[in-house]
C-alpha positions as CSV (number, residue, x, y, z in Angstrom):
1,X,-27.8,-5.6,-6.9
2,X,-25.5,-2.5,-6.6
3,X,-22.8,-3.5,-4.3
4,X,-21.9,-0.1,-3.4
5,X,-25.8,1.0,-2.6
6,X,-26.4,1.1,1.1
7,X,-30.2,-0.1,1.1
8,X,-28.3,-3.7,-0.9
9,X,-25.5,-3.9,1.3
10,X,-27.4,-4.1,3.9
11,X,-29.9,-6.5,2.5
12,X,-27.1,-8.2,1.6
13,X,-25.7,-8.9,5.3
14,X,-29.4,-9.5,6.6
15,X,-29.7,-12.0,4.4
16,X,-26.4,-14.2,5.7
17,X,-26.7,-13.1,9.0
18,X,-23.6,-10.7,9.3
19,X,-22.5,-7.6,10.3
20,X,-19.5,-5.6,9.5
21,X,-16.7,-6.4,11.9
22,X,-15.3,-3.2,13.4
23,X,-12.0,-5.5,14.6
24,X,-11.2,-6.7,11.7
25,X,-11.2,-2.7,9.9
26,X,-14.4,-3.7,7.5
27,X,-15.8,-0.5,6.4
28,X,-17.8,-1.3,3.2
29,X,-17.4,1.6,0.1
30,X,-20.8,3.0,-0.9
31,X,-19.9,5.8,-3.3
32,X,-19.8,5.0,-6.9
33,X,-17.8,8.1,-7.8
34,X,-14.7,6.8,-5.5
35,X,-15.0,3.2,-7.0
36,X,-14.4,4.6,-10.3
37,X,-11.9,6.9,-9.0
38,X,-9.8,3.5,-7.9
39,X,-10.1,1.5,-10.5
40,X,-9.3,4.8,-13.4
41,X,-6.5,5.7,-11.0
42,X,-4.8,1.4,-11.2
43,X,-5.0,1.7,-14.9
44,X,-6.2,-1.8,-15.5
45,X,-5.5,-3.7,-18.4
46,X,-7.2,-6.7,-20.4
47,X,-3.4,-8.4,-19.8
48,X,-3.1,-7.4,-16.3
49,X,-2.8,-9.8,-12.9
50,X,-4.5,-7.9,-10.0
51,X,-4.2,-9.1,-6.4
52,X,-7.1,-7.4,-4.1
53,X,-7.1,-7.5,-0.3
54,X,-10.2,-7.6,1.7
55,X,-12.9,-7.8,-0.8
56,X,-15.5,-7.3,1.6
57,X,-18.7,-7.8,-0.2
58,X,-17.1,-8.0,-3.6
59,X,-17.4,-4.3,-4.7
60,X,-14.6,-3.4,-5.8
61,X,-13.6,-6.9,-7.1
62,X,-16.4,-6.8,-9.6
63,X,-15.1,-3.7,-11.0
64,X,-12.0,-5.0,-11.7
65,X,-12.6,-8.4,-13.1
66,X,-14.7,-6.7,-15.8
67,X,-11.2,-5.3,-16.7
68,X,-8.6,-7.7,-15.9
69,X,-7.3,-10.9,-17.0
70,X,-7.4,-12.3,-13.3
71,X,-8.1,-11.0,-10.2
72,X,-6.4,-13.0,-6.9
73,X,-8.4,-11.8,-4.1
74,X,-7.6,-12.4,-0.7
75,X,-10.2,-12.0,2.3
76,X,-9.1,-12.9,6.5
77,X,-12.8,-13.5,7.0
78,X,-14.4,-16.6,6.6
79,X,-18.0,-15.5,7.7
80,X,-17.5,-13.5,3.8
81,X,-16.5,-16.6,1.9
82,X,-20.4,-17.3,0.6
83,X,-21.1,-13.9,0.1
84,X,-18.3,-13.2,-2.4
85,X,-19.0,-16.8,-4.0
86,X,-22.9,-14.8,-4.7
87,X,-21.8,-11.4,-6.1
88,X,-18.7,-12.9,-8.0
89,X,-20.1,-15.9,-9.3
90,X,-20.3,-13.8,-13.2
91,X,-16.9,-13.8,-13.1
92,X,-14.9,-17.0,-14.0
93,X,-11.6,-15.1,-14.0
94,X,-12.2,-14.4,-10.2
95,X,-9.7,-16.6,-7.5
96,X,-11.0,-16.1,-3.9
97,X,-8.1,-17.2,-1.5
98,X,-9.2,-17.0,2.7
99,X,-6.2,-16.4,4.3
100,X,-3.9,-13.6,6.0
101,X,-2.5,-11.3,3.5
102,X,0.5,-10.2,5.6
103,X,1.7,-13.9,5.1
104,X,0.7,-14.1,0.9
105,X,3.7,-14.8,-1.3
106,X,2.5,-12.9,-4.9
107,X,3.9,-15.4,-7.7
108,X,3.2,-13.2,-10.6
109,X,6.0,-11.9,-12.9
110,X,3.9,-8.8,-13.8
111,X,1.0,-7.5,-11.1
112,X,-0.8,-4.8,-9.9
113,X,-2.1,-4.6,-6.4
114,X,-5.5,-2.6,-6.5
115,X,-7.5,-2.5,-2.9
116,X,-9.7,-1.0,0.4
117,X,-7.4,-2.3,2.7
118,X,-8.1,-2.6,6.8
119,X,-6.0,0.5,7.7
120,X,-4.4,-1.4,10.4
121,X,-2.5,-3.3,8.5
122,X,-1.3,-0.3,5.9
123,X,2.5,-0.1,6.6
124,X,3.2,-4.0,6.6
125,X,1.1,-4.1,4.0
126,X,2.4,-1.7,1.5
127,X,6.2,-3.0,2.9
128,X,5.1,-6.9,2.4
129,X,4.6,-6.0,-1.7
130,X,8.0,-3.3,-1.9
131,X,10.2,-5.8,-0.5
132,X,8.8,-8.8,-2.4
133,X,10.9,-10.9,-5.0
134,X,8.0,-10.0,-7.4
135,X,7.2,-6.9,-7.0
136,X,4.1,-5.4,-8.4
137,X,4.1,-2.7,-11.3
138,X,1.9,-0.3,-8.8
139,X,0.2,-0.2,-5.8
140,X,-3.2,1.4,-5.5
141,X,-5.1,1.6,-1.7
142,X,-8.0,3.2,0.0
143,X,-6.2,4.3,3.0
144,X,-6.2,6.9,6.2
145,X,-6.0,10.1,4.9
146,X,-3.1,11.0,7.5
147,X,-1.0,8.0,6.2
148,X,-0.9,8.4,2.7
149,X,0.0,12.0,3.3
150,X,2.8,10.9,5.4
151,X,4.2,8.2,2.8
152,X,3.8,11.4,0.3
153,X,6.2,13.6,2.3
154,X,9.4,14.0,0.8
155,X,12.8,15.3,1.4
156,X,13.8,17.5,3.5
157,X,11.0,16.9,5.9
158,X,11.4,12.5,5.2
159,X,9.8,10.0,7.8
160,X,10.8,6.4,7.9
161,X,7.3,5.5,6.5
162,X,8.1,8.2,3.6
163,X,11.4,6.8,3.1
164,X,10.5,3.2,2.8
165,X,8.4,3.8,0.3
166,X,10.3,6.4,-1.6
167,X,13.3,3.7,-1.6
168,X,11.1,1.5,-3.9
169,X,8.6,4.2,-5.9
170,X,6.7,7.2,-6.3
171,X,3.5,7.8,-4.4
172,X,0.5,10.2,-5.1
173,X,-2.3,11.2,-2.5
174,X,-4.9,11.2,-5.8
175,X,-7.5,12.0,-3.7
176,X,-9.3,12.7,-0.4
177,X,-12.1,10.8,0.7
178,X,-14.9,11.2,3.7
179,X,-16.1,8.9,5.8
180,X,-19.7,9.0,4.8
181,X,-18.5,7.1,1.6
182,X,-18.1,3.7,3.9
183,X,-20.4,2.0,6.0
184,X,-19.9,1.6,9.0
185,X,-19.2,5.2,8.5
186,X,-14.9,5.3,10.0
187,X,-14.0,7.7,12.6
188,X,-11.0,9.0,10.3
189,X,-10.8,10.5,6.9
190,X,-9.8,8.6,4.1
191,X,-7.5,8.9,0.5
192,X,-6.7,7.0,-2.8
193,X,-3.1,6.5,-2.4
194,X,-1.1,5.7,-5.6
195,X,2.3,4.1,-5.5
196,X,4.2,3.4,-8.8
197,X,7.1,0.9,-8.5
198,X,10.2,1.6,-10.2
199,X,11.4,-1.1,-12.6
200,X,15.2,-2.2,-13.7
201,X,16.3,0.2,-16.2
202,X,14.8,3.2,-14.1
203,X,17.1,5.7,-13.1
204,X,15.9,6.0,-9.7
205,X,15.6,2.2,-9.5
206,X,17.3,0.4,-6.3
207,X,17.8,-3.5,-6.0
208,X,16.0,-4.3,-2.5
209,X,19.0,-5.3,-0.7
210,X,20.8,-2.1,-0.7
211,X,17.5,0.0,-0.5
212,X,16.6,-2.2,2.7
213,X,20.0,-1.2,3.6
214,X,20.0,1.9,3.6
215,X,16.3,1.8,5.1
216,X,18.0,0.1,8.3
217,X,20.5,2.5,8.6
218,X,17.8,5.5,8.9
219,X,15.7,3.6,11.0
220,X,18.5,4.0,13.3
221,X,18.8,7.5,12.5
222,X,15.4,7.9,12.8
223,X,15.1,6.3,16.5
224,X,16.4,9.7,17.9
225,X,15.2,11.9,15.0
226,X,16.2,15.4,17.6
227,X,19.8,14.5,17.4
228,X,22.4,14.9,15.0
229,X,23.8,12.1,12.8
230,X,27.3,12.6,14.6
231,X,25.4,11.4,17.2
232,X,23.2,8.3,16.4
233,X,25.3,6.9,13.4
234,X,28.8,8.1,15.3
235,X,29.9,5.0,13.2
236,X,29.5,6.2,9.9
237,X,31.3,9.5,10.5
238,X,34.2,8.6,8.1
239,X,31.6,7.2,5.2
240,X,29.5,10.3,5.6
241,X,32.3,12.6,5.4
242,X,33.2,10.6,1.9
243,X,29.8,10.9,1.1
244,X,30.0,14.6,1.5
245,X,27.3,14.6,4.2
246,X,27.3,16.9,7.0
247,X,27.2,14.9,9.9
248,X,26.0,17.9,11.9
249,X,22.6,17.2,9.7
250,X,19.2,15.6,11.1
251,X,18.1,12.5,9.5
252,X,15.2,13.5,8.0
253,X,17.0,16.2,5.8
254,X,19.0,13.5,4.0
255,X,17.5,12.4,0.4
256,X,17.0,8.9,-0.9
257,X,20.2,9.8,-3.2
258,X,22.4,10.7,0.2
259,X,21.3,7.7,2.0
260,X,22.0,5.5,-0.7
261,X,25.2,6.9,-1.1
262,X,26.1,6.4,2.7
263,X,25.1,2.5,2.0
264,X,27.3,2.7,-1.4
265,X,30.3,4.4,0.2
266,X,29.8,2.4,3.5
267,X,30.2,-1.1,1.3
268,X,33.3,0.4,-0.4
């Protein structure tokens, strides 16, 4: 059985009685081409922990327990539970956990987060893994197109979305995908979105609490992106002006360096 072949997927469903579920974002990967993409793009390793979220059928699971030491893979959806136990049951280095991901505490030292994510759950998603205690090494996601080209944007045009990510990594759009690759077919266009962590020792490295620091502070900003910073952090005018920051400036024209350096001189 080819998991990513349409005629099988759908045999497959038939056969337990189900159905994708449109409310919970399942949209099942059917191209081959784009599996290999994902799984060439994460870089797995014999040594590596991977933590999947929403296995679906088990497509993209398979894949990567042929190249990993362990896959964790966590699915919301009962209904799916014997379905993964068929097409993963080769695989003895395979843990299937049912539960929320947004509340999934990663206890790995050294991880890589490799998945085709419900898109509704993107942001707190990616956020959930930056801002854990264990952090992954990467983060590699089947996304909306239009989101991962907005976490891409950088400086001067930064969003918050851009920002909070930028704060804790480097993402990539690696490539575009259409929505005849899934089934149910989505109504919106799809990407591979890349995201690799920095570690300590990196120059561009940032311990969380000052990055979620300074990630508050242009949130603020942010609320009222049309008006100056004189204007929405009125409060920092002195630390800006040590910062050498032009407080006449929009907040999305600031880099990551100024708004650490706000948060730096703002502590000082």
């Amino acid at each position: 059985m080819e998991l990513y072949n349409l005629t099988d997927i759908q045999a497959l469903l038939y056969k337990h009685g189900l159905w994708a579920k449109k409310y919970l974002g399942q949209n099942f990967l059917i191209n081959k081409d784009v599996l290999t993409t994902i799984v060439k793009t994460a870089n797995i390793q014999s040594t590596d922990d991977i933590i999947e979220i929403g296995p679906g059928l088990g497509v993209l699971t398979n894949e990567l327990a042929k190249l990993a030491k362990k896959v964790t893979t966590i699915e919301l959806d009962p209904t799916l539970l014997p379905i993964l136990k068929e097409t993963l049951a080769a695989h003895k280095n395979v843990q299937i956990l049912q539960q929320d991901a947004l509340h999934f505490s990663p206890c790995f030292k050294h991880y890589k987060v490799v998945a085709n994510i419900p898109y509704n759950i993107t942001s707190p998603l990616i956020n959930l893994f930056l801002q854990a205690d264990l952090k992954p090494e990467s983060i590699t996601l089947l996304v909306q197109k239009e989101v991962a080209e907005k976490i891409c944007i950088t400086d001067p045009d930064m969003t918050v979305l851009s920002l909070q990510v930028a704060l804790f990594g480097h993402a990539k759009l690696i490539k575009k995908i259409g929505a005849g690759c899934f089934y149910p077919a989505p109504k919106v266009e799809s990407a591979i979105l890349h995201i690799t962590l920095y570690q300590p020792g990196d120059p561009n490295f940032t311990e969380t609490k000052k990055a979620l620091q300074a990630l508050t502070l242009a949130k603020k900003a942010f609320s009222q992106r049309r008006k100056m910073l004189s204007n929405t952090l009125s409060e920092y005018k002195e630390a800006m002006a040590k910062a050498n920051i032009n407080s006449n400036r929009r907040p999305e024209t600031l880099s990551i360096k100024e708004w650490l350096s706000l948060v730096k001189t703002e502590i000082a």
